[in-house]
C-alpha positions as CSV (number, residue, x, y, z in Angstrom):
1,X,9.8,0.0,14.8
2,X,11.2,-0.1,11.2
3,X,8.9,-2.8,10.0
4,X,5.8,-0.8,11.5
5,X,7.5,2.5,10.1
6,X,7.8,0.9,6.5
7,X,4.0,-0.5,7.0
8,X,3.1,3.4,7.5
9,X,5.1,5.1,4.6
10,X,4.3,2.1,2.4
11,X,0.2,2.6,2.9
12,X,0.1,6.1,4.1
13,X,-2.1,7.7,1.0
14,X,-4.7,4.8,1.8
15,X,-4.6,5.6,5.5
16,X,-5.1,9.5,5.2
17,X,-7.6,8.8,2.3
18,X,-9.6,6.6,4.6
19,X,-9.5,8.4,7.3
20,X,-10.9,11.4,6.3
21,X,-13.1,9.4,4.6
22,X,-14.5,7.9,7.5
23,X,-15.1,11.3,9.4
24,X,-17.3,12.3,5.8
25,X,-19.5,8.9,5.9
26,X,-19.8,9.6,9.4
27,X,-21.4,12.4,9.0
28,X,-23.6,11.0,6.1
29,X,-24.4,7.9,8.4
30,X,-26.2,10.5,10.6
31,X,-28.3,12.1,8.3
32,X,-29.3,8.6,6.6
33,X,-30.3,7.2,10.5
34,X,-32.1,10.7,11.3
35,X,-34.3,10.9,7.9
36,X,-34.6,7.1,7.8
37,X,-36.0,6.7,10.8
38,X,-37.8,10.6,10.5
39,X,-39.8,9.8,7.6
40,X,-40.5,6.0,8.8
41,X,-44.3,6.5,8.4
42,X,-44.1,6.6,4.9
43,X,-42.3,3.3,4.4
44,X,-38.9,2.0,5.2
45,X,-37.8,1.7,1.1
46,X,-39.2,5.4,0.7
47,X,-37.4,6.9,3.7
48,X,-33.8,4.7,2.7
49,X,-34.5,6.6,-0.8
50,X,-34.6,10.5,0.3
51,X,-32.8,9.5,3.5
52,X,-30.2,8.5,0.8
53,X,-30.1,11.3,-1.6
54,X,-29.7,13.9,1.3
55,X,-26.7,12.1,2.6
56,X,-25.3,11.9,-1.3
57,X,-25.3,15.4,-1.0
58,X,-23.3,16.1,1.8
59,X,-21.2,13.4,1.0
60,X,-20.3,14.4,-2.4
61,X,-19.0,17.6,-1.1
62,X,-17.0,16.3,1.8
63,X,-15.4,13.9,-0.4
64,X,-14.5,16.3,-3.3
65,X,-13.6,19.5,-1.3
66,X,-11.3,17.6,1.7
67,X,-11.2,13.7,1.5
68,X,-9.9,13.5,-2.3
69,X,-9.2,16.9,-3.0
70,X,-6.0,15.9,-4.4
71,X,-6.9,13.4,-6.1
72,X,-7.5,14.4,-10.1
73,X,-11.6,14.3,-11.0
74,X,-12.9,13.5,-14.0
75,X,-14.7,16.9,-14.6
76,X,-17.6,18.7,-12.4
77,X,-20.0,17.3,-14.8
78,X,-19.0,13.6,-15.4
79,X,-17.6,12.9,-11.8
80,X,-21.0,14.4,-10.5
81,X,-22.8,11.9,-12.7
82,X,-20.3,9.0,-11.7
83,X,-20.9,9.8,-8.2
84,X,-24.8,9.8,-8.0
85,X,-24.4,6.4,-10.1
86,X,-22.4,4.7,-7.3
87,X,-24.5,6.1,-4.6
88,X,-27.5,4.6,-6.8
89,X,-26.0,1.2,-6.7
90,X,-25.2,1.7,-2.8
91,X,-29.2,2.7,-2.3
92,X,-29.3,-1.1,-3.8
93,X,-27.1,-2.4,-1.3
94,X,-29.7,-0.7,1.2
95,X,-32.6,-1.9,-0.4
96,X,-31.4,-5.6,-0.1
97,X,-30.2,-5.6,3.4
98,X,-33.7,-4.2,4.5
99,X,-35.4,-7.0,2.0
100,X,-33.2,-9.8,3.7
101,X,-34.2,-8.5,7.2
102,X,-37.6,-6.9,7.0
103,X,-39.3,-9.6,4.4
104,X,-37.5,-12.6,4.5
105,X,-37.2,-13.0,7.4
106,X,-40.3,-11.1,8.9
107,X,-38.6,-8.9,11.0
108,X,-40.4,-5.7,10.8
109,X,-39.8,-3.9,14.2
110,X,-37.8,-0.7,13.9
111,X,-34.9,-2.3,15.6
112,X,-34.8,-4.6,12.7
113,X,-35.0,-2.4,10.5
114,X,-32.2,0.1,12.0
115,X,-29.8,-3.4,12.2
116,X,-30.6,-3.6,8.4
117,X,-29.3,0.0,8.0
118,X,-26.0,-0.4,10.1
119,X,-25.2,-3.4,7.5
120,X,-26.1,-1.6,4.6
121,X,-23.7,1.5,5.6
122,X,-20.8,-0.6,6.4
123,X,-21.3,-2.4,3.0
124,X,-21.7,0.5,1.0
125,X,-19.1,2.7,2.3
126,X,-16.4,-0.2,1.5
127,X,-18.3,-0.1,-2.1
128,X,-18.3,3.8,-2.3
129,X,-14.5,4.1,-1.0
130,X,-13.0,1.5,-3.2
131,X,-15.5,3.2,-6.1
132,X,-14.6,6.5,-5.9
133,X,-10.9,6.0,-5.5
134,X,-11.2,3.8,-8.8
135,X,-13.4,6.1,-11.1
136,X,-14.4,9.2,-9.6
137,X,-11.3,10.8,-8.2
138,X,-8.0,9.3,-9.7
139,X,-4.7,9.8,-7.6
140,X,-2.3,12.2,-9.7
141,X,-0.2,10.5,-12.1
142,X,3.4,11.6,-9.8
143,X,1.6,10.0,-6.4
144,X,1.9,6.5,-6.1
145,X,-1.0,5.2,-4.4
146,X,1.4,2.6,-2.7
147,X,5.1,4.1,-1.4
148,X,7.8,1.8,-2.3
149,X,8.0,-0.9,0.1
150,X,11.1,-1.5,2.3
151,X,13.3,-4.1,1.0
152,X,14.1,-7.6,2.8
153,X,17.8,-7.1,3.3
154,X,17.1,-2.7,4.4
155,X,15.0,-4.3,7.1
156,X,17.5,-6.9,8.6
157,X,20.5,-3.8,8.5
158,X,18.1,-2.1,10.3
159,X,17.6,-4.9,12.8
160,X,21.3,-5.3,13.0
161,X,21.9,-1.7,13.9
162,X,19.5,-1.5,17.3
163,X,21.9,-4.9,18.4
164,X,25.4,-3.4,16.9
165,X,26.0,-5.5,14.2
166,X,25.9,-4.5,10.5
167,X,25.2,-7.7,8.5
168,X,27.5,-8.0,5.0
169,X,25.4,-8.2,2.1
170,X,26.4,-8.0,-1.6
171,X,25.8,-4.4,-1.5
172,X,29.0,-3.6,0.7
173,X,31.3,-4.0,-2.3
174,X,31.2,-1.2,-4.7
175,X,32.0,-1.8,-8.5
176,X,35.9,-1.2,-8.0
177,X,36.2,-3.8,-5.9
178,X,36.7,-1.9,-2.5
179,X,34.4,-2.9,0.1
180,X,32.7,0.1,2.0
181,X,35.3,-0.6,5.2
182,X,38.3,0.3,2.9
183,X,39.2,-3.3,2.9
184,X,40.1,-5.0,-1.0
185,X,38.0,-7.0,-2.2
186,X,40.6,-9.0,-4.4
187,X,42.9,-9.1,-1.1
188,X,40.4,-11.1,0.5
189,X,40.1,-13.7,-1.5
190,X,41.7,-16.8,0.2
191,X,43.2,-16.2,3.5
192,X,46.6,-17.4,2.5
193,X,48.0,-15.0,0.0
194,X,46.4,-17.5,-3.5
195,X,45.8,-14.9,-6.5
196,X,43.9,-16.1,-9.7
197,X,47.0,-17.5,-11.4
198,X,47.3,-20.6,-9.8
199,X,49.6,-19.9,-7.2
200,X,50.5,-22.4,-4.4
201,X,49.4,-22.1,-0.8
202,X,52.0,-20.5,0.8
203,X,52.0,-17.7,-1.8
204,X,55.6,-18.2,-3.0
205,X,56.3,-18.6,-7.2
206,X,57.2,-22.0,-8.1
207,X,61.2,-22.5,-7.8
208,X,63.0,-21.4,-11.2
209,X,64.1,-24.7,-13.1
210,X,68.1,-24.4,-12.6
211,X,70.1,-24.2,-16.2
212,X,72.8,-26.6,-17.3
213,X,76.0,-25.2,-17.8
214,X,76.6,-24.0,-21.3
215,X,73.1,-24.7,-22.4
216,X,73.0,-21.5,-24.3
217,X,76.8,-21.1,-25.6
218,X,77.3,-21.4,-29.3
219,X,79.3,-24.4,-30.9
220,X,81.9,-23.2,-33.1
């Protein structure tokens, strides 16, 4: 649960960006079907064109007003014109798809031709979503597009903590030497009582040297 909870918090700007993104080309997928295949009669790379434009439209204004709304534009006028560029290069994307089905490879039924507009709309909506994100609507300079990802170590205490164990990492011992259980770090540092001096195993001083008798009386 914490590894899929850090997975969440970690992409969660991307998910609620693409899904509300989704639910707008949705609803742009349905007007480029219905006047696509509407206006038919007057030629598949015709209807794709106004079938696109249409669908631009209400796209634009999904997008700006609810999917990316806050998300920092580049102005009404210049992200308009970015916008209707990128949709220009994703009427390319249609017009290749349909090329690829319709002329190499002679299929020119309407099924066909509906086939070469599902791949076209998933191709250009992972264009126009990475595009707009990218140069039309920029995420605000205090919203990380990413959340900070949990770290290795946060992620096995929390693993220890659903079994009852609390795994000892480097971070238990505060600057002073204390470890966060009260227990001295400096006391712990050989089980039989050593200290950084050199002192002998059992943790008794070295035996005084004994003095000789009148070592330090004066001659006369």
């Amino acid at each position: 649960m914490g590894t899929i909870r850090g997975l969440y918090e970690r992409f969660r700007h991307l998910i609620h960006e693409g899904f509300k993104f989704l639910v707008i080309g949705a609803i742009g997928t349905v007007v480029t079907f219905g006047v696509a295949n509407g206006l038919h009669g007057v030629g598949p790379y015709k209807a794709i064109t106004i079938a696109t434009i249409l669908a631009t439209v209400v796209t634009y204004l999904g997008n700006r007003h609810w999917t990316f709304r806050k998300r920092q534009g580049q102005g009404t006028t210049r992200e308009s014109i970015i916008f209707f560029v990128l949709n220009g290069i994703g009427l390319f994307i249609f017009y290749g798809c349909i090329w690829l089905i319709k002329d190499v490879a002679g299929l020119k039924t309407q099924l066909w031709y509906n086939f070469a507009l599902v791949v076209g709309t998933g191709l250009g909506m992972l264009f126009r979503f990475w595009s707009y994100r990218k140069w039309v609507w920029l995420a605000p300079a205090d919203t990380p597009v990413l959340s900070p990802a949990e770290s290795d170590e946060d992620r096995a205490q929390d693993l220890a903590a659903m079994v009852g164990a609390a795994p000892v990492s480097h971070h238990m011992i505060s600057h002073n030497g204390v470890s966060h259980n009260g227990v001295s770090h400096h006391a712990a540092t050989n089980h039989n009582g050593s200290n950084h001096a050199g002192s002998n195993y059992n943790g008794a001083r070295p035996a005084a040297r004994p003095r000789t008798p009148g070592a330090h009386r004066r001659t006369r």
